[in-house]
C-alpha positions, -999 to 999 in steps of 0.1 A, spaced: -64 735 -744 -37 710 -740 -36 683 -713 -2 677 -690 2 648 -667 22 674 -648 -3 700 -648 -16 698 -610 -49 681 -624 -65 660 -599 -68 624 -602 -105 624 -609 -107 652 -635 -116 631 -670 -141 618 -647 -156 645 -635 -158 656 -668 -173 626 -686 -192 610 -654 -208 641 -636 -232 635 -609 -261 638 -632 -250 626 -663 -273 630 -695 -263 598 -716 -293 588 -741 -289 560 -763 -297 560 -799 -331 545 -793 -343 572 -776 -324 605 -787 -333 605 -824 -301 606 -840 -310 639 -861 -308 657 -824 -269 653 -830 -253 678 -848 -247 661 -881 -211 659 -879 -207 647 -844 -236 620 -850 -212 608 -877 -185 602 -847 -207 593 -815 -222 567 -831 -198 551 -852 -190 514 -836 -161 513 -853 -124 516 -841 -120 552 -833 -83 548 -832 -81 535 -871 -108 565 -877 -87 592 -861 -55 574 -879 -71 574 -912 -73 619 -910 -36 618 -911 -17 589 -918 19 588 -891 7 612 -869 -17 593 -845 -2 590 -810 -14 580 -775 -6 598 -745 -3 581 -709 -24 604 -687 -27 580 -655 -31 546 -646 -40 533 -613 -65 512 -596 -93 529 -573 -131 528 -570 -155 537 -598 -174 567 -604 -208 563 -598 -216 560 -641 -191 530 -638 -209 516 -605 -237 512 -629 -226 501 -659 -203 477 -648 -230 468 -619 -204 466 -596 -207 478 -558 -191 509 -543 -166 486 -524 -153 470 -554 -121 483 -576 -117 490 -609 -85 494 -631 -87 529 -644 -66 540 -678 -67 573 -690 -55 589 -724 -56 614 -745 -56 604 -786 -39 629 -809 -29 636 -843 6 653 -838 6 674 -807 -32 682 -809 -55 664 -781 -86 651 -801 -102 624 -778 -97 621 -739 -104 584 -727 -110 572 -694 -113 528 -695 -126 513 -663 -119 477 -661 -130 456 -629 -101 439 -613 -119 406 -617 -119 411 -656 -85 416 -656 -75 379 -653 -65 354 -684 -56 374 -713 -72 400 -703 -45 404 -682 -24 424 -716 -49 449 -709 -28 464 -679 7 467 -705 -9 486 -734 20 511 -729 10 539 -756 -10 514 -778 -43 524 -780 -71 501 -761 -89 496 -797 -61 483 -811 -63 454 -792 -101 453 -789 -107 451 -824 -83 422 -829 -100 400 -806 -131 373 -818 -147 372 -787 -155 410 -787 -190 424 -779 -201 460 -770 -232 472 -758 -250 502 -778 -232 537 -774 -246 562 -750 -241 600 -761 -239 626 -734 -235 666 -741 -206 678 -717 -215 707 -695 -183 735 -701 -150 725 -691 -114 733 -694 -106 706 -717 -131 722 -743 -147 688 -751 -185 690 -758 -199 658 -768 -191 622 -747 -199 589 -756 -195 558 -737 -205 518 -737 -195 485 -723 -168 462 -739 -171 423 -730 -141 395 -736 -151 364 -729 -176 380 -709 -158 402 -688 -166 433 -692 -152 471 -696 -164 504 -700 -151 529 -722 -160 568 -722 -147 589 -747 -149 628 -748 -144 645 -782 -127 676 -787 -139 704 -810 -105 705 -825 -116 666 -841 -138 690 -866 -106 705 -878 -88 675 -892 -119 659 -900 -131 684 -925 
């Protein structure tokens, strides 16, 4: 299924998708990684950048769409990762990555408002760059071990989620990213 800005969604639909109420993320350490199917262990847990990955299937043809952009509260997932309150506001960016016109990996980055201050501050003009291609340029990068999460059935036909916390200079940011089946097509 293909994602339109314009298509009535509401503003909250990656996230009800990749943050549900009762989420079942697992980290490595205590999912063994043989539970994954074997092809989408190969992508979950890669800490690589997943926009040089997704690049290297088709050379020219990687592209990032502009879902939505705004600041609000976190989902409850974000609450926690970020250990922020309820009452504080995040910066919330959401894409789609795609080889041509096909929708591979839907992204949601929540980024507290207080981490959005220095350079960190280029974070809110990506435009259609994708985040990793400025994460993976910068020296002071950390990221916390990838979570994996099985998506229940949805209209965006992703299955499999994975998520973990970026830090610059200590500030941090949390990145979710839901895989669509149709990755297994260009991957092959």
């Amino acid at each position: 299924m293909k994602f339109h800005a314009q298509s009535g969604h509401s503003r909250h639909h990656f996230a009800s998708i990749m943050h549900p109420p009762a989420p079942g993320w697992s980290d490595r350490n205590t999912v063994p990684a043989w539970q994954l199917p074997r092809f989408w262990r190969d992508w979950l847990l890669d800490q690589g950048s997943l926009t040089a990955r997704i690049s290297a299937l088709r050379p020219g043809t990687f592209n990032v769409q502009v879902v939505q952009q705004y600041t609000g509260r976190p989902t409850t997932v974000e609450q926690q990762a970020l250990k922020l309150s309820a009452r504080q506001s995040v910066w919330v960016r959401e894409v789609i990555l795609r080889l041509g016109d096909t929708p591979l990996v839907y992204a949601r980055t929540a980024i507290p408002l207080s981490s959005l201050r220095g350079d960190e501050t280029r974070l809110r003009r990506l435009g259609n760059r994708s985040l990793g291609s400025y994460l993976f340029r910068q020296p002071s990068l950390r990221r916390t071990p990838l979570q994996v999460s099985h998506c229940r059935a949805n209209d965006l036909g992703v299955q499999w989620s994975r998520r973990s916390v970026f830090t610059l200079h200590g500030k941090p940011l949390l990145v979710t990213e839901a895989f669509a089946s149709e990755l297994a097509d260009f991957a092959c």
